[in-house]
C-alpha positions, -999 to 999 in steps of 0.1 A, spaced: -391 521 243 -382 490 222 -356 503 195 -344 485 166 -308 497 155 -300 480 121 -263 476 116 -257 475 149 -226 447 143 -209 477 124 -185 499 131 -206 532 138 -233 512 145 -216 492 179 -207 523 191 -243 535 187 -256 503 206 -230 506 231 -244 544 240 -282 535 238 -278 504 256 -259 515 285 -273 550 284 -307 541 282 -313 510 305 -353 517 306 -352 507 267 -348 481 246 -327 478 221 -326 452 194 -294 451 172 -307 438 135 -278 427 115 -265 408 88 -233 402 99 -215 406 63 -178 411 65 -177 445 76 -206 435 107 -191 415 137 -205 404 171 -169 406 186 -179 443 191 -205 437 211 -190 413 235 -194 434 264 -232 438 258 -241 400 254 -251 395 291 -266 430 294 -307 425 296 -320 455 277 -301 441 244 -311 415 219 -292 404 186 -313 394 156 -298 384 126 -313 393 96 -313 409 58 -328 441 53 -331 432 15 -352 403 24 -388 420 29 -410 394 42 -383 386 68 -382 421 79 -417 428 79 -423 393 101 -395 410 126 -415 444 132 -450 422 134 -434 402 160 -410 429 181 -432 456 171 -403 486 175 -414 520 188 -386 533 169 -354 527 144 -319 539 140 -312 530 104 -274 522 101 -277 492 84 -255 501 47 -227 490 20 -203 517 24 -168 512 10 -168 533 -19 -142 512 -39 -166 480 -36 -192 502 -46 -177 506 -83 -168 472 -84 -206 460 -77 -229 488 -79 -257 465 -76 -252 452 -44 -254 487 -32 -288 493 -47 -297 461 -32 -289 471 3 -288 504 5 -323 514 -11 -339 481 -15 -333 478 23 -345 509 32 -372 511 14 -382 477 31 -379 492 68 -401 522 61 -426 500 46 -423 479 75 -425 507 101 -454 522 86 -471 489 85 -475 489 126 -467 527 131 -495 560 130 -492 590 107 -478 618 122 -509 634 124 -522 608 146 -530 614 183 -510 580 186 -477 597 179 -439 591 193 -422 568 169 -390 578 148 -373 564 112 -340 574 122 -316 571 88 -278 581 91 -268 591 58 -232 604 45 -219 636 34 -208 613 -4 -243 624 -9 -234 661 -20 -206 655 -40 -175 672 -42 -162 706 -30 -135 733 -43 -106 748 -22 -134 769 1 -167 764 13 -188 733 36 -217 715 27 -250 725 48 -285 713 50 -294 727 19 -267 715 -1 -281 702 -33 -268 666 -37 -246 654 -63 -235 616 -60 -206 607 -78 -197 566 -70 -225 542 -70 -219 540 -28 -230 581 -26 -253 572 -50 -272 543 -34 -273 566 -5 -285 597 -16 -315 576 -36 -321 562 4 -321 598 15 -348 609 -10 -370 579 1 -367 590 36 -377 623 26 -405 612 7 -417 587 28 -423 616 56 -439 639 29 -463 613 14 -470 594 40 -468 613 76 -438 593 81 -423 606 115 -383 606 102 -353 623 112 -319 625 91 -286 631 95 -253 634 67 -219 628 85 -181 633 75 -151 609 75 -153 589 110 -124 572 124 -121 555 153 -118 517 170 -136 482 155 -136 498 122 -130 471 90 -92 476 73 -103 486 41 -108 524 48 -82 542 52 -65 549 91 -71 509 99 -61 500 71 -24 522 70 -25 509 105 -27 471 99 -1 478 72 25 495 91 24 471 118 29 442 92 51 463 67 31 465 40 28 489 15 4 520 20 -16 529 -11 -25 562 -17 -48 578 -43 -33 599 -66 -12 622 -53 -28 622 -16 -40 660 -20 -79 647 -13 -96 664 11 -114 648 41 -133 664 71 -125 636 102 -149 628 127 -138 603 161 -173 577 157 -176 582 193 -185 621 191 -209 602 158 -228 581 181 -229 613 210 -245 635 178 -269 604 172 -282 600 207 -288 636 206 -304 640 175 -328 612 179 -339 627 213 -343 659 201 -341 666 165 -372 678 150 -392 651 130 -383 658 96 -354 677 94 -318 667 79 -285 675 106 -248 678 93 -224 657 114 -184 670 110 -155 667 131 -145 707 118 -109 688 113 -97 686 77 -71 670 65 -55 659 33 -49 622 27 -13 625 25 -8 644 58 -30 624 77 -12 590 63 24 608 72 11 619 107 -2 584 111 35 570 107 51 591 130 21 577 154 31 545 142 70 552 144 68 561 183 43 532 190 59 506 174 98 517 184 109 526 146 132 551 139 115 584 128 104 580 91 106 545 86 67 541 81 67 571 60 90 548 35 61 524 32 37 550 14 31 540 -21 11 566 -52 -11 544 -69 -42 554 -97 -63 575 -84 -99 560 -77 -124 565 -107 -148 597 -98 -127 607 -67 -143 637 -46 -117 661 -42 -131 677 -9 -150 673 19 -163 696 44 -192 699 67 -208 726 81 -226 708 121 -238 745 131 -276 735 127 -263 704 151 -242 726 177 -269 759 181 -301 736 179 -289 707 199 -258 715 219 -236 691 205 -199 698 200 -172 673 187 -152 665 219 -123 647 206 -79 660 202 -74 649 164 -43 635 171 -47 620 206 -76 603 194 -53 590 165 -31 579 186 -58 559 206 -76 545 177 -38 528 168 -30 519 198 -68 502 200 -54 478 171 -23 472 181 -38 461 211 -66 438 197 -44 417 175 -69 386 174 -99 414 167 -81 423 138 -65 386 124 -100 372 130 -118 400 108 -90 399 81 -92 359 82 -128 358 79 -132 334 111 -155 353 127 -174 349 99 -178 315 100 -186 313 137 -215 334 133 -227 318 105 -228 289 126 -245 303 157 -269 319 137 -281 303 106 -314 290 105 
């Protein structure tokens, strides 16, 4: 199998590559990225020599690029990961979300179905492979989890850019025998994740003493999920999920902001030698974000009956891990910060 991953530079989408390409020796695997900001080949370095992956670097807004890739490489199948996702960026320039997020995706199905059959061809096997969000379906009260059947209800331009993605998926399969498989996940935490979301970012602050902003008065609701039990549910879905159908990803582990910031600290406090409570003196209210979901919560049970998958990971040992990953990859995190890596790339591979 030749596979394209898009966004494979990213931070769910390296661990994805990681899996597939070590997993899956027999395959191919092409990792199709930008490299913006939040994509970096530092966390791939360990694949680089491996001979079942490839790095291209390229635009999924840029459609005659994109369709000149699948002429050439001619990909049996794609896991679409490729995405602006930082919700706060999202409302400072929705457009660029549009851009990439629909535009983009809209561009690989058109390019897949330009060298792929119809389902209903005898010539059958490929897979559209788009990881989606659970932003998609808006917000919850105190009580219930959002399901397959969950009627969407976007409320930044980010969840909004990403549901519209979702519905051309759908559509693509519906009008056009598109063979396509989808899946919505929660909050994911874990290592080589950008310091803008939250648990990188408290961490990067603690360690340098800088204020830790939280929305509001923390009492958002989020349903964590360790990326590495993400990219487990991804192999398996895109193995054996049934072409067509839409699979909840949640790490059954909600948490409000606040707590999770606090247990953070104490994390932080025994890591870094502090005395007990000293991060905790760093945490700072500020406005809450415009259009702020209050809760989510997923309901995986389609993912765990159908498909045996089960999130693996101890909340707070993984925590733990995940800041002792960035404590312990101090130039990883000064050069994504700085922008350096950036400009490397750029230089390796501009044409």
């Amino acid at each position: 199998m030749k596979l394209i991953i898009t966004g494979g530079a990213g931070f769910i989408g390296s661990h994805v590559v990681r899996i597939f390409v070590n997993k899956y020796p027999h395959y191919t695997i092409i990792n199709l990225d930008k490299l913006t900001y939040a994509g970096n080949l530092q966390n791939l370095q360990d694949l680089e020599q491996q001979p079942n992956y490839r790095f291209i670097k390229a635009d999924i807004a840029n459609r005659e690029n994109i369709f000149k890739i699948f002429e050439e490489e001619k990909p049996d199948s794609v896991i679409h990961l490729a995405a602006e996702s930082h919700v706060d960026r999202s409302i400072r320039n929705p457009l660029e979300f549009v851009t990439t997020n629909v535009i983009g995706t809209v561009n690989l199905l058109d390019a897949a179905r330009s060298i792929w059959q119809p389902l209903d061809s005898a010539q059958g096997g490929n897979c559209f492979y788009h990881v989606s969000t659970d932003e998609v379906y808006g917000s919850l009260g105190d009580e219930g989890k959002f399901t397959e059947q969950t009627a969407y209800d976007p409320h930044s331009p980010y969840s909004a850019s990403k549901a519209a993605s979702d519905h051309f998926v759908r559509a693509y399969y519906d009008t056009f025998k598109m063979p396509v498989k989808l899946s919505n996940c929660s909050n994911n935490f874990g290592s080589h994740h950008f310091p803008e979301k939250l648990i990188p970012l408290c961490i990067h602050n603690i360690k340098n003493g800088k204020p830790l902003p939280i929305y509001g008065k923390g009492e958002n609701i989020r349903d964590w999920l360790w990326v590495e039990d993400h990219a487990r549910a991804i192999d398996a879905i895109f193995h054996n999920g049934k072409v067509g159908d839409t699979y909840n990803i949640g790490g059954n582990n909600e948490w409000k902001n606040i707590d999770l910031v606090k247990l953070l600290c104490d994390i932080m406090d025994e890591k870094l030698g502090h005395a007990a409570g000293e991060s905790a003196q760093l945490i700072t209210y500020v406005t809450d974000r415009a259009g702020h979901d209050f809760r989510y919560a997923i309901d995986s049970s389609k993912l765990q009956t159908g498909l045996g998958w089960q999130p693996t990971s101890d909340f707070r040992k993984a925590l733990a891990d995940t800041a002792q990953w960035y404590l312990d990859n101090e130039e990883w995190l000064n050069n994504v910060t700085s922008g350096e890596y950036l400009k490397y790339y750029e230089e390796q591979y501009s044409r």
